[in-house]
C-alpha positions in Angstrom: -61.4 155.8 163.1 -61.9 157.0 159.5 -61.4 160.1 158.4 -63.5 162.5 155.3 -63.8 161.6 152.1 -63.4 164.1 149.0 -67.2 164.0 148.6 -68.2 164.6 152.5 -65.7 167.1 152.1 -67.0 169.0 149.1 -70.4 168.6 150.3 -69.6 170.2 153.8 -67.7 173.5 152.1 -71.1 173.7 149.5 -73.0 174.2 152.5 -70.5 176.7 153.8 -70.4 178.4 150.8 -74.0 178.6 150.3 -74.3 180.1 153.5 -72.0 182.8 152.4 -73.8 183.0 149.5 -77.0 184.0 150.9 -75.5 187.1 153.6 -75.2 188.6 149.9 -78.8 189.3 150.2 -78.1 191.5 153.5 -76.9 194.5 150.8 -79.7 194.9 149.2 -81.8 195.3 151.7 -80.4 197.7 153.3 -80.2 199.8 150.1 -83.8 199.1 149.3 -84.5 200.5 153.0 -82.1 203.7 152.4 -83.6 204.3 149.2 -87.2 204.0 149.9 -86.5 206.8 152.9 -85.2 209.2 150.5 -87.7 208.4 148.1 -90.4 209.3 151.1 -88.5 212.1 152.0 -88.2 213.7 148.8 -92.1 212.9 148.3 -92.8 214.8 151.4 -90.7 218.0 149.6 -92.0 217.7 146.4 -95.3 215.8 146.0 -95.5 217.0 142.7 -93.3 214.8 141.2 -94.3 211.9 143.1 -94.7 209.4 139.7 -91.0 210.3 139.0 -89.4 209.6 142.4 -91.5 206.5 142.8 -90.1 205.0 139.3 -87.0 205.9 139.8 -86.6 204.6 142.9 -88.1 201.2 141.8 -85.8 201.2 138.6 -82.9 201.4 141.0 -84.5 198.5 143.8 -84.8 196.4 140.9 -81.3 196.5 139.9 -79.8 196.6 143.3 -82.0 193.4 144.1 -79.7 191.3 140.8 -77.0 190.9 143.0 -79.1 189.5 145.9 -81.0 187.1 143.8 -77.6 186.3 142.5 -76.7 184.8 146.1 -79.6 183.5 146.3 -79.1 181.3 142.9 -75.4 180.5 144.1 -76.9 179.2 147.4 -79.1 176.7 145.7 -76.3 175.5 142.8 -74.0 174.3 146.0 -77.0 172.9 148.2 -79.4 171.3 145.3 -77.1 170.7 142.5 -73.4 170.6 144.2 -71.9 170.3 140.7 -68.5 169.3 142.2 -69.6 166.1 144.2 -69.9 164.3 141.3 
């Protein structure tokens, strides 16, 4: 019966780790979804300033969205690249 190499190993925790990796992507969309509803619901208050809500709220979606997109890179260095296999 043999037992795991290194590199089976290290392959196997990449893919663990990757999966990790890409639950980082739950975050930020839940706070896309929380801000969107205030940004309707402050709309529906004050439809004047409509323009203003809308960019801010995209301003902040964009920078809450780095950090899932930043899973999402990590994901793919372990499963495409696995720099420690080598």
């Amino acid at each position: 019966m043999e037992g795991i190499t290194g590199v089976e190993l290290i392959k196997a925790c990449s893919a663990i780790g990757a999966g990790l990796a890409v639950i980082a992507g739950i975050g930020p969309g839940v706070g896309q979804g929380i801000a969107a509803g205030y940004a309707a619901s402050a709309v529906g208050r004050n439809p004047g300033a409509k323009g203003e809500i809308t960019s801010t709220m995209l301003l902040g979606q964009a920078v809450a969205e780095t950090t899932g997109l930043y899973g999402l890179l990590i994901a793919m260095l372990l499963l495409f690249v696995q720099p420690l296999a080598k």
